[in-house]
C-alpha positions, 0 to 999 in steps of 0.5 A: 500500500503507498503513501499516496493512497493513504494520504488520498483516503485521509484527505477525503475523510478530512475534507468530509468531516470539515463539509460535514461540520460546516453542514451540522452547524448551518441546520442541515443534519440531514445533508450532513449524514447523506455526505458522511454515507458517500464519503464512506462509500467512495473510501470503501470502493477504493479499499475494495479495488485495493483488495482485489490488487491483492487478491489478484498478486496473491492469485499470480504469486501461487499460480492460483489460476 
């Protein structure tokens, strides 16, 4: 795992937190929340495509397939 992909998953959850703050404290909780679910989506979807690099080394190391 690279230090550019930590730093890009760390950046989104900063960026999230920072627009979900600014959203709470304007009076839209609800906008607040929905930012929070698709931020956490988009990271997930990252880690899973980093997973599937993984299994796919694994998979190539042992002649899996």
């Amino acid at each position: 795992m690279s230090l550019d992909f930590i730093l890009k998953v760390a950046g989104i959850g900063l960026l999230v937190a920072i627009l979900a703050m600014v959203l709470s404290e304007a009076g839209k909780k609800e906008q607040a929340q929905l930012l929070t679910i698709a931020g956490v989506v988009v990271v997930l979807t990252m880690v899973m495509q980093k997973i599937d690099e993984l299994f796919t080394v694994v998979r190539t190391v042992f002649k899996l397939f």
